[in-house]
C-alpha positions in Angstrom: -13.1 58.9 5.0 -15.1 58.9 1.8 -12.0 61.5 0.6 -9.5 59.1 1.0 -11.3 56.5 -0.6 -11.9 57.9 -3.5 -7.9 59.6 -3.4 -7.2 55.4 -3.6 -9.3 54.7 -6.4 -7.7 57.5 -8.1 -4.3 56.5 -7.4 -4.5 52.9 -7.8 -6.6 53.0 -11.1 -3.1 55.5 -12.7 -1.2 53.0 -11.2 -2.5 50.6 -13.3 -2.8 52.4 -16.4 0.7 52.9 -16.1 1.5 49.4 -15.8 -0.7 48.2 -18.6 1.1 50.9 -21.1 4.5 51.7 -19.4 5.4 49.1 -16.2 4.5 46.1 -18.5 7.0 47.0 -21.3 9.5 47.9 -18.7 9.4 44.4 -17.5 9.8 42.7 -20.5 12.5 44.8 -22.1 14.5 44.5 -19.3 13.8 40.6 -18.8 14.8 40.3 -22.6 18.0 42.3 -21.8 19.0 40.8 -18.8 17.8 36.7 -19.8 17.0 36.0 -23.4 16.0 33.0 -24.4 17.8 32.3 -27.5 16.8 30.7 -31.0 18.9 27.6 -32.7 18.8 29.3 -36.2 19.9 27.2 -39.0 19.1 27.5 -42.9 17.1 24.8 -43.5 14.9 24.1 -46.2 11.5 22.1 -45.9 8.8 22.2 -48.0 6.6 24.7 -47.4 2.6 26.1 -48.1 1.9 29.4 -48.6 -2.0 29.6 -47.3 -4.3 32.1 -48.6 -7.6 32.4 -47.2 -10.3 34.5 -49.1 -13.8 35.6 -49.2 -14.6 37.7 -52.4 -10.7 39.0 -52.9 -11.3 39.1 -57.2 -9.9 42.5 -56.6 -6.5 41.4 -54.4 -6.0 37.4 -55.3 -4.2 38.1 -58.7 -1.7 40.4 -57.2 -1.3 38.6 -53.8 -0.4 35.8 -56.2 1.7 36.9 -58.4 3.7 38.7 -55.4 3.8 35.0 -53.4 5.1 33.7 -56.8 8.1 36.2 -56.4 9.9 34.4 -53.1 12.9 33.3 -53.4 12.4 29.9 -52.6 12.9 26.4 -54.4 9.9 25.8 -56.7 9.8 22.6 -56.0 9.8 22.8 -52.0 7.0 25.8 -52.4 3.1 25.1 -53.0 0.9 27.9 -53.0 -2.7 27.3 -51.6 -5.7 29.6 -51.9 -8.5 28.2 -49.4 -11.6 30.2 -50.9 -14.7 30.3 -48.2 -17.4 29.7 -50.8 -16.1 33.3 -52.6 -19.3 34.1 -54.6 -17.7 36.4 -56.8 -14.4 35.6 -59.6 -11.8 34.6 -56.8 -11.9 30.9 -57.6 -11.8 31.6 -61.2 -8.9 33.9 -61.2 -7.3 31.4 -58.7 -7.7 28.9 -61.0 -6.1 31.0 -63.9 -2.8 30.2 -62.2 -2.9 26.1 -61.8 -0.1 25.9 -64.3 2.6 28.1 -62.1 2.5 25.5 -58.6 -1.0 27.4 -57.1 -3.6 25.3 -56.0 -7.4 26.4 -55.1 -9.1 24.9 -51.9 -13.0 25.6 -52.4 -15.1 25.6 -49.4 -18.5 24.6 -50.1 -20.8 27.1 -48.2 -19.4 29.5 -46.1 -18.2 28.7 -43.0 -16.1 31.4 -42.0 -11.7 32.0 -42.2 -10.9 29.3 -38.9 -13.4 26.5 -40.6 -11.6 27.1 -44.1 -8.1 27.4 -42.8 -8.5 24.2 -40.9 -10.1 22.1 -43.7 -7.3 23.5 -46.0 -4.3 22.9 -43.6 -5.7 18.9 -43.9 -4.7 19.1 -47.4 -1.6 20.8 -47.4 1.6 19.6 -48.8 4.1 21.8 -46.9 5.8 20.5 -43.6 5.3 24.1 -42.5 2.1 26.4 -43.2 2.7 30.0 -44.0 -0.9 31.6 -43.0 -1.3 35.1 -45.3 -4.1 37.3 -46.0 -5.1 38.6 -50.1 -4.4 41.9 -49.2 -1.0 41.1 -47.7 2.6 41.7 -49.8 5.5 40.0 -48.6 8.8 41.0 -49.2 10.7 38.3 -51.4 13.4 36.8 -49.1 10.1 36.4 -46.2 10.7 32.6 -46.5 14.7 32.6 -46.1 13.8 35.1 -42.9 11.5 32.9 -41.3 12.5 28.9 -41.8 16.1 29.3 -40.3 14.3 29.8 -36.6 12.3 25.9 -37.3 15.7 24.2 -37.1 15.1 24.9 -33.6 12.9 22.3 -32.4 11.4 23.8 -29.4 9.6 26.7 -32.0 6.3 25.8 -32.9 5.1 28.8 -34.4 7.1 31.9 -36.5 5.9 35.5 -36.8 6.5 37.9 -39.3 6.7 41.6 -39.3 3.7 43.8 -40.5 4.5 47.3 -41.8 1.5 49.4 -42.0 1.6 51.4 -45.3 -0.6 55.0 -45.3 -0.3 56.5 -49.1 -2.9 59.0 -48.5 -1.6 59.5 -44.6 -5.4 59.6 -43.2 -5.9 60.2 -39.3 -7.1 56.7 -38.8 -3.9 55.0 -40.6 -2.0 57.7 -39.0 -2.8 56.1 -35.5 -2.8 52.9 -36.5 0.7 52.5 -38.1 1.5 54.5 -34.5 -0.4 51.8 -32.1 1.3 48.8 -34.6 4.7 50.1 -33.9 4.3 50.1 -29.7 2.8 46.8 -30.3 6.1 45.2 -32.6 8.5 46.8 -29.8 6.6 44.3 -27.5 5.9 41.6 -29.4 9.9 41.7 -29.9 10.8 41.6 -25.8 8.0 38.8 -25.4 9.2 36.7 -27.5 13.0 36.9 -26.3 11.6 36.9 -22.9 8.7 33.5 -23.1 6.9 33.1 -26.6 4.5 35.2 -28.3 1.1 35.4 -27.1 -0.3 36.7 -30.8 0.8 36.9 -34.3 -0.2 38.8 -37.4 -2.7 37.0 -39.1 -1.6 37.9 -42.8 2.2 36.3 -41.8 3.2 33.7 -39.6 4.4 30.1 -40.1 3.7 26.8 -38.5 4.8 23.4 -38.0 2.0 21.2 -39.9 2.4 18.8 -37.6 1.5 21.2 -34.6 -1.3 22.4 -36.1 -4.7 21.5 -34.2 -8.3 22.6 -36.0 -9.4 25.6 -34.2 -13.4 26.2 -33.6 -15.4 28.5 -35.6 -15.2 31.3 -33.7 -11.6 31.4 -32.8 -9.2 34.1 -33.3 -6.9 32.0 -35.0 -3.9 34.0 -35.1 -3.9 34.5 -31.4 -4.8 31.0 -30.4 -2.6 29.5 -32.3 0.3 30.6 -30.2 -1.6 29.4 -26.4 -2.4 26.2 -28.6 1.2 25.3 -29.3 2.1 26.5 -25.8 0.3 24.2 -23.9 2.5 21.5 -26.0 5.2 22.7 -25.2 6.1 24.8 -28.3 7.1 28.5 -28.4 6.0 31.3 -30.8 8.9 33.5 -31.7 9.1 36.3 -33.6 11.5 37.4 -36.3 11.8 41.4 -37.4 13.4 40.7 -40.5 10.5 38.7 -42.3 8.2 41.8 -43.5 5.1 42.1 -45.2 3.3 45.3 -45.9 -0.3 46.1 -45.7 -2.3 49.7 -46.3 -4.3 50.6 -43.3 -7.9 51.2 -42.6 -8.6 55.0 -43.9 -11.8 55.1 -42.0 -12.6 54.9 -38.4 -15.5 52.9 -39.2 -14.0 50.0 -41.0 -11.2 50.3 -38.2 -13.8 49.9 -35.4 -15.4 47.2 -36.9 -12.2 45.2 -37.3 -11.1 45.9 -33.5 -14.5 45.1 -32.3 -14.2 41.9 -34.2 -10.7 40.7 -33.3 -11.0 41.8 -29.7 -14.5 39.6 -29.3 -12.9 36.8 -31.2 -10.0 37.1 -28.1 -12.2 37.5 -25.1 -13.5 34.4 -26.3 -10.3 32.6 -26.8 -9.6 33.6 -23.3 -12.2 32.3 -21.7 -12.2 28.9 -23.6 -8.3 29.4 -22.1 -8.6 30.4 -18.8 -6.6 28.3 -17.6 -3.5 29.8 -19.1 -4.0 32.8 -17.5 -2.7 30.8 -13.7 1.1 31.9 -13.2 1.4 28.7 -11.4 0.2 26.2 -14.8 2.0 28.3 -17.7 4.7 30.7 -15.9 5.5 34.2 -17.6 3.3 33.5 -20.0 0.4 33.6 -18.2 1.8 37.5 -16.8 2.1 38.2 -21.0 -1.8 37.3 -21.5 -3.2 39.0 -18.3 -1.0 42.0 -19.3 -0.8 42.4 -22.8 -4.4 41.3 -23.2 -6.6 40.9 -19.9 -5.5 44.0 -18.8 -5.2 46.0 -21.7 -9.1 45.1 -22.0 -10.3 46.3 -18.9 -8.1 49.8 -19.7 -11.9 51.6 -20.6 -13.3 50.7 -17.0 -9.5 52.1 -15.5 -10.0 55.4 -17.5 -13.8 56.0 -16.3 -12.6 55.7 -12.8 -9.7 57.9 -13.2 -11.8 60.4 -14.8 -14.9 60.3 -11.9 -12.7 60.0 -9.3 -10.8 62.6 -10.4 -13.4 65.4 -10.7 -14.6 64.3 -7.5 -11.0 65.5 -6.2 -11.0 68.4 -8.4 -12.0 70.8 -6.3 -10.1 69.5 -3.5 -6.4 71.4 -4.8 -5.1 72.4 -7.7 -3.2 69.6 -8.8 -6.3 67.6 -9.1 -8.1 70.4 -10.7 -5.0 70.7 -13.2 -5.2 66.8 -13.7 -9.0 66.5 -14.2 -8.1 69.3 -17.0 -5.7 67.5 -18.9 -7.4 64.2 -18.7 -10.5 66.4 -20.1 -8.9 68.1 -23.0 -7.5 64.9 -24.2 -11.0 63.2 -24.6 -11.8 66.6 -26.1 -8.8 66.6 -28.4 -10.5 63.0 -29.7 -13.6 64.8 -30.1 -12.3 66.6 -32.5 -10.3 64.5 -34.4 -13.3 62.2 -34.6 -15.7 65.4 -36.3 -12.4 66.8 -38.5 -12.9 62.3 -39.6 -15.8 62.9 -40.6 -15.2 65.9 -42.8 -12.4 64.2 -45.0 -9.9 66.5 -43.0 -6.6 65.4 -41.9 -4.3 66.8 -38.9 -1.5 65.4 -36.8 -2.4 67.1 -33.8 -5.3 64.8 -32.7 -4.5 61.4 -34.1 -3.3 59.8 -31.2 -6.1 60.5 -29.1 -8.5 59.8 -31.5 -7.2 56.1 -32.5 -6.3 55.6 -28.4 -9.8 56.1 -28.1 -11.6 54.3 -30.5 -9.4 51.2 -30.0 -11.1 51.3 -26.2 -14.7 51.7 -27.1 -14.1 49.0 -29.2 -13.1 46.9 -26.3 -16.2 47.7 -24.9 -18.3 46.9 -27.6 -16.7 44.2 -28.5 -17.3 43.0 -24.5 -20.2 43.5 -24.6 -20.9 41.5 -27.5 -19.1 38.8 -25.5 -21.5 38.7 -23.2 -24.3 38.8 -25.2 -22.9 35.1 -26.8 -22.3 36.9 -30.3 -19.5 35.4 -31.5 -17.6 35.5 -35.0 -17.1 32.7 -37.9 -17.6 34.6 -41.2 -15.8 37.7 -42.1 -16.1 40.8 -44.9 -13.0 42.2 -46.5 -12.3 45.2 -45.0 -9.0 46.8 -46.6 -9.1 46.8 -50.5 -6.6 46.5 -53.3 -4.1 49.4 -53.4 
């Protein structure tokens, strides 16, 4: 008896696994095959503000704004807004360096953290839509004539750009990163043909001012955002074609921390929305959130009880010995790529499990620091000037 039940936890934990990384996508691709729901895109031209939120970005904020003055959009339609969270270092100064050429500095007095300072700064924003970017973020100059055209539809609340991942010195951590960012765009794609995005990219996606709620402290902002305009309503949809480019994390460290972060920031946005997550209140979307998300979280408890229950079964027959095997040389093959990290040494050959499992210890980490009521406002810069 004891055999058997441990045969189900084996087989229903791979059952889910594959569902969380295969079954899911499968759903949604073919959903988004068989009934898209289709965008009224029309060029249209409102006014718009570019917002740029920064802590201590002297090293980014001239470029970033010399690269946001490059769109290709009317001058007079485009303000360009840098909302500074009490920067301690030359970022308001060289913001303020460019208050002849249309850009404006938002100071936040203390430091209150990027959801605080993007929601005082939306308050004072000219544009009838609000372009949310990062400093380290370059956008490609026709992002603005990619995006708008999907607002003349007035059921879209929320527009999401493409982030390209760039790697110049092709580390193992950016390796697996641009790899994971990929899988993720593919789904992000078929979710919003299929219902509305569940998540954007922080450094590029647009809103309707008038949309736009204040978010607390602790919020992931760029994942909110999307349930927030959901529950009136209002889709998030996303549109290839608008790019930006970013250089990855070349450290697993500074990669681990920002997972930990976002994915603590998320279990909390969850929970303050559990309510979304009942089929029966907010349809497919509440299937996109307990699959892309929910699920995806709980993956680290799914691969511990594969892994137990499978050398339990191991010396049962030898399929289950060959199984526990595999699932043991790829956590070995991220052993290795985690001590080849730590020399400064690069390889292909164990990126993928190295990044696949870092992101899930950061899952746990990050909830564990969800239960412990830590919770994040302020933020560092992680990825620098290139």
């Amino acid at each position: 008896m004891a055999y058997i039940v441990v045969q189900i936890v084996f087989w229903s934990t791979l059952a889910m696994l594959f569902y969380v990384y295969a079954g899911y996508p499968l759903l949604v691709f073919l959903l988004a095959y068989l009934r898209p729901k289709k965008v009224d895109k029309r060029d249209i031209l409102p006014t718009v503000t570019v917002l740029i939120t920064a802590f201590n970005e002297e090293r980014s904020i001239a470029g970033k704004i010399e690269n946001t003055l490059k769109l290709d959009y009317p001058a007079e339609k485009l303000e360009i807004l840098v909302a500074s969270d009490g920067s301690t270092d030359r970022t308001d100064e060289i913001v303020k360096s460019f208050s002849a050429k249309q850009v404006r500095l938002f100071r936040q007095n203390g430091r209150v953290g990027k959801t605080t300072t993007q929601n005082n700064a939306v308050e004072t924003a000219a544009g009838e839509i609000i372009l949310f970017s990062d400093a380290t973020t370059h956008y490609s100059p026709d992002v603005l004539r990619r995006l708008l055209p999907a607002f003349a539809d007035e059921s879209v609340g929320c527009v999401a750009g493409r982030l390209i991942y760039t790697d110049p010195t092709e580390t193992n951590v950016g390796t697996g990163a641009r790899s994971y960012w990929n899988y993720e765009t593919l789904l992000k794609s078929a979710e919003s043909s299929v219902c509305s995005l569940i998540g954007a990219s922080g450094c590029l996606y647009a809103v309707r001012k008038a949309a736009y709620e204040p978010m607390y402290a602790a919020a992931c902002s760029d994942f909110l955002i999307c349930t927030q305009l959901y529950r009136k309503g209002l889709r998030s949809v996303f549109e290839p074609e608008a790019t930006c480019f970013e250089v990855t994390n070349d450290q697993a460290a500074a990669e681990m921390r920002m997972r930990v972060r976002v994915i603590a920031q998320t279990f909390t946005d969850l929970w303050r929305n559990r309510d979304m997550l009942n089929p029966f209140r907010s349809g497919f979307y509440a299937i996109e959130l307990i699959s892309h998300k929910l699920l995806r979280y709980c993956v680290p408890l799914l691969l511990l009880a594969a892994f137990f229950t499978n050398g339990v079964l191991a010396f049962s027959s030898v399929f289950f010995a060959v199984t526990f095997a595999l699932q043991a040389a790829f956590y070995t093959a991220a052993f290795f790529g985690w001590l080849l990290e730590l020399k400064g040494k690069r390889t292909t050959l164990f990126v993928l499990p190295l990044y696949f499992v870092l992101a899930n210890i950061a899952s746990v980490v990050a909830f564990f620091q969800f239960l412990r009521g830590e919770r994040y406002a302020a933020w560092e810069p992680i990825r620098e000037a290139r």
